[in-house]
C-alpha distance (Angstrom), angle and dihedral (degrees) to the residues before:
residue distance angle dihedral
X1 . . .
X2 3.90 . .
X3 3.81 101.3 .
X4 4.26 119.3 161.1
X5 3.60 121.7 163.5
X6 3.60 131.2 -126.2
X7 4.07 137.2 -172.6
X8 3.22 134.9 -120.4
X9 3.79 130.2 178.3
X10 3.73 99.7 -88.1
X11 4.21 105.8 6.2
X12 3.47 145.0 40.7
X13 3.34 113.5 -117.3
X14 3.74 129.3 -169.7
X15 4.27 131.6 -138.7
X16 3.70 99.8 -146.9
X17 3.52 118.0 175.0
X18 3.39 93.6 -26.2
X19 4.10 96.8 -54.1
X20 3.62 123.0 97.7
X21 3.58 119.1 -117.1
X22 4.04 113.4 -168.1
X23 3.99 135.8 162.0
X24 3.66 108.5 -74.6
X25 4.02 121.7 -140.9
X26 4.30 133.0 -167.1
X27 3.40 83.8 -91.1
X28 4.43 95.5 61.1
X29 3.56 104.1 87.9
X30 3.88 93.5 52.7
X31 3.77 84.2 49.8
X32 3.40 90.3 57.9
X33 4.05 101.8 44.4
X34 4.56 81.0 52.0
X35 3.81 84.0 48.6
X36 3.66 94.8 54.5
X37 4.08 89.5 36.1
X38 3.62 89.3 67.9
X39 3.30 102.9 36.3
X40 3.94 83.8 62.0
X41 4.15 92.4 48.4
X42 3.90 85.9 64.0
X43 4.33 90.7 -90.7
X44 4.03 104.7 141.1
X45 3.58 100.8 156.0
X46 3.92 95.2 84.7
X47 4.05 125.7 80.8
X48 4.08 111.7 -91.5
X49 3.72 111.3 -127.6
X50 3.76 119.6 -122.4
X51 3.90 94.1 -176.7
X52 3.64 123.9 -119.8
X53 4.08 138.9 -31.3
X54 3.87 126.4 -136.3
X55 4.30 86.6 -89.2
X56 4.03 81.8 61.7
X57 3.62 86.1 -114.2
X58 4.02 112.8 147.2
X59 3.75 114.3 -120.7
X60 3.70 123.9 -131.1
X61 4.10 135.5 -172.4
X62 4.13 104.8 -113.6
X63 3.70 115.5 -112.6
X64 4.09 104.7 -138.0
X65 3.48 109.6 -145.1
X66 4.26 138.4 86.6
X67 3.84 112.0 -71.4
X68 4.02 107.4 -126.9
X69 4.13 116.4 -117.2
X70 3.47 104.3 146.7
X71 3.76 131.0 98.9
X72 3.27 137.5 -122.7
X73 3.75 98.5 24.5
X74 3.46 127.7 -167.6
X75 4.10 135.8 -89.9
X76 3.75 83.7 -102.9
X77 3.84 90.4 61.6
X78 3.29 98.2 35.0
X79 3.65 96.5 51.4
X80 3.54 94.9 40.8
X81 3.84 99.0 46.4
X82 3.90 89.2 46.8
X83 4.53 86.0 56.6
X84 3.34 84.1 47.1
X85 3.75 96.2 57.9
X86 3.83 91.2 46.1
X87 3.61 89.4 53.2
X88 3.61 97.9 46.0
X89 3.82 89.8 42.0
X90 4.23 91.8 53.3
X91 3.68 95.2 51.3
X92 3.84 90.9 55.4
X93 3.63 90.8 66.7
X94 3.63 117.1 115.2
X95 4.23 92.7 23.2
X96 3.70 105.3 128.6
X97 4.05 131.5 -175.7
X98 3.45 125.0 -3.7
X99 4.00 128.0 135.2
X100 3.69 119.0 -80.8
X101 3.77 128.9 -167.6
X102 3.96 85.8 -132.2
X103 4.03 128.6 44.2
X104 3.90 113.3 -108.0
X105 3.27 115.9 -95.2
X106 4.11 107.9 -138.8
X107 3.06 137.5 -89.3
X108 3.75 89.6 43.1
X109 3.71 98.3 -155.6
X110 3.85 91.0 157.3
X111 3.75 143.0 2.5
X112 4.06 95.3 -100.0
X113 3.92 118.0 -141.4
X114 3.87 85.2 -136.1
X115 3.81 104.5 -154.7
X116 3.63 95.2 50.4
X117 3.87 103.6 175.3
X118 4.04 148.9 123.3
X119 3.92 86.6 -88.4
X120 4.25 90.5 55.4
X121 3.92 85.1 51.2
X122 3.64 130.2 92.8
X123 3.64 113.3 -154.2
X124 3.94 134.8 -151.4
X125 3.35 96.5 -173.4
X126 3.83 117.0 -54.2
X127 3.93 84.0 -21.1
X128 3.73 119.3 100.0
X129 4.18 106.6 -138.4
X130 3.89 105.5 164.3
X131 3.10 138.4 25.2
X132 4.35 114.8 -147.8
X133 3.85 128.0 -163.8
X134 3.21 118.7 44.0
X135 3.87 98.5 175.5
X136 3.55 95.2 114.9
X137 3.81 97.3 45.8
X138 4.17 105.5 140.5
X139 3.98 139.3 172.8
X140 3.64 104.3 -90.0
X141 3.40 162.4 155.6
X142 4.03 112.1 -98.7
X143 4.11 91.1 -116.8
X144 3.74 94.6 65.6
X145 3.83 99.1 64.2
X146 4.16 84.5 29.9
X147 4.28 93.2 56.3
X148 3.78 93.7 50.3
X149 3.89 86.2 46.6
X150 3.90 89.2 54.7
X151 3.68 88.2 42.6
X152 4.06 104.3 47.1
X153 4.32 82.4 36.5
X154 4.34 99.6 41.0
X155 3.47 108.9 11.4
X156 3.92 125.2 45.0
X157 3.42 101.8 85.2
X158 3.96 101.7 69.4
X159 3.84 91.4 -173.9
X160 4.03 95.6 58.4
X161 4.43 104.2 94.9
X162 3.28 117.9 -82.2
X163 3.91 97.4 -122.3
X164 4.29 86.4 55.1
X165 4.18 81.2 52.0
X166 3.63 90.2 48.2
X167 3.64 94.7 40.2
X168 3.74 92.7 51.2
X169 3.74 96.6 45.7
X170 4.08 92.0 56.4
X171 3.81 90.4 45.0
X172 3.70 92.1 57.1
X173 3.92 89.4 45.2
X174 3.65 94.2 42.5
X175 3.98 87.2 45.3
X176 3.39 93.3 58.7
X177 3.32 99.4 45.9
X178 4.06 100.8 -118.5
X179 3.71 121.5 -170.0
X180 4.29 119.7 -135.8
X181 3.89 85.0 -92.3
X182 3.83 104.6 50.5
X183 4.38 80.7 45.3
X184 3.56 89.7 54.1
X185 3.50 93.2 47.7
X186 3.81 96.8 52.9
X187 3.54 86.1 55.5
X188 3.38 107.7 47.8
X189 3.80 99.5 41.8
X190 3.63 101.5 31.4
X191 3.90 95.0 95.6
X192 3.53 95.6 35.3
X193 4.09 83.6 54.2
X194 3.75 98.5 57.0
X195 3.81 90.4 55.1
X196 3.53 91.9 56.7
X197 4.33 89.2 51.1
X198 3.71 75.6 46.0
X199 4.07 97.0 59.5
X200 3.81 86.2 33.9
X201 3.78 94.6 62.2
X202 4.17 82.3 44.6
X203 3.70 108.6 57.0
X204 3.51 105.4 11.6
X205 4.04 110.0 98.7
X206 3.70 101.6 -145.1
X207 3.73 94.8 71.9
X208 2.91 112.5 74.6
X209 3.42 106.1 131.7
X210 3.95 91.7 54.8
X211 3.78 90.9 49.7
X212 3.98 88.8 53.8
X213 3.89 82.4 45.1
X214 3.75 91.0 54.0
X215 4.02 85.1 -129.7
X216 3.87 79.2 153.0
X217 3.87 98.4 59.4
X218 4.43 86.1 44.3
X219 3.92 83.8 49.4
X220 4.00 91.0 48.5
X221 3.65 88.7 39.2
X222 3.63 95.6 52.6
X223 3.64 95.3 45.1
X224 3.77 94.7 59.9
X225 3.50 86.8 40.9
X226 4.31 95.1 58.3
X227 3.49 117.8 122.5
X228 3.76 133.7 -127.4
X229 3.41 97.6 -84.6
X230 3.88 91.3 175.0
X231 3.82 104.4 89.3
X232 3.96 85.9 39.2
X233 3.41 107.9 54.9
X234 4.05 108.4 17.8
X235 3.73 97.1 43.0
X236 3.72 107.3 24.0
């Protein structure tokens, strides 16, 4: 048995024999019903579940491919990452109920990765392929998963110019192909959403190595720090 182990923000998880194993929650089993919902709508760039071993830990194909961490990425990444969201996003349509380890937020236009970001990504390249971690997947409307896009793809860095923020936030918009709604959305809730990662990072127990990180204090930091994103994205 071929077995190496690999981190991830809040579990262990284990390569064995070329299938992921990784801690399962309430929430798995619905994972694993949208998994195999968009696999069916012509979506192949997500793991394929393979249930659960004798730990009770759910069972996952293994994306090959570098895991993205860096920051700022390229218009190759950006771009590409953005498609993949809309992809992703479409092929959700129609998926109904489940149990999610976070409350819909409405209107449930899609079924939301949640925790759309570089380290969710698998790379080839500057080309987003994959997309990992679906643990915070939730009923929502198609700017949730979009904002934190434009945030983890345009925003982090508060000391990169404002018109490269900008810039960067309409290409990933543009790139995915968002309608005046979803645009609105981003920026009217993006702030408002990074103060909720914020009180996340605070009371939840699991993170505990983004609490000693003060991710919460970059997260309430950046969220005073967001741009009008009006004039850029829902009347460029």
């Amino acid at each position: 048995m071929h077995r190496v182990e690999l981190r991830g923000g809040l579990n262990t998880v284990w390569l064995i024999d070329n299938r992921v194993h990784r801690p399962a929650g309430p929430w798995s089993s619905s994972v694993h019903a949208l998994l195999r919902h968009v696999s069916a709508a012509g979506f192949a760039s997500a793991p394929v579940p393979f249930g659960f071993d004798a730990e009770g830990r759910e069972v996952l194909s293994y994306l090959p491919g570098e895991v993205g961490h860096h920051f700022p990425m390229s218009d190759e990444a950006v771009v590409s990452a953005a498609r993949l969201l809309r992809r992703y996003h479409d092929a959700t349509v129609g998926f109904a109920g489940g149990e999610w380890q976070c409350p819909a937020i409405e209107p449930a236009e899609v079924l939301c990765h949640g925790d759309f970001a570089q380290y969710n990504l698998v790379f080839d390249g500057d080309t987003a392929v994959g997309m990992i971690d679906f643990d915070w997947a939730r009923p929502a409307p198609r700017w949730y998963d979009v904002a934190y896009g434009v945030y983890r793809f345009a925003l982090m860095d508060l000391d990169r110019p404002l018109d490269r923020q900008l810039r960067g936030a309409a290409l990933f918009c543009d790139s995915y192909g968002a309608s005046a709604a979803t645009r609105s959305g981003v920026a009217d809730n993006l702030a408002a959403h990074l103060i909720w990662m914020a009180e996340l990072v605070e009371q939840d127990p699991r993170f505990v190595t983004q609490r000693a990180e003060e991710h919460n204090q970059m997260y309430r930091a950046h969220a005073a720090a967001v741009p009008d994103l009006h004039r850029t994205l829902c009347h460029g």
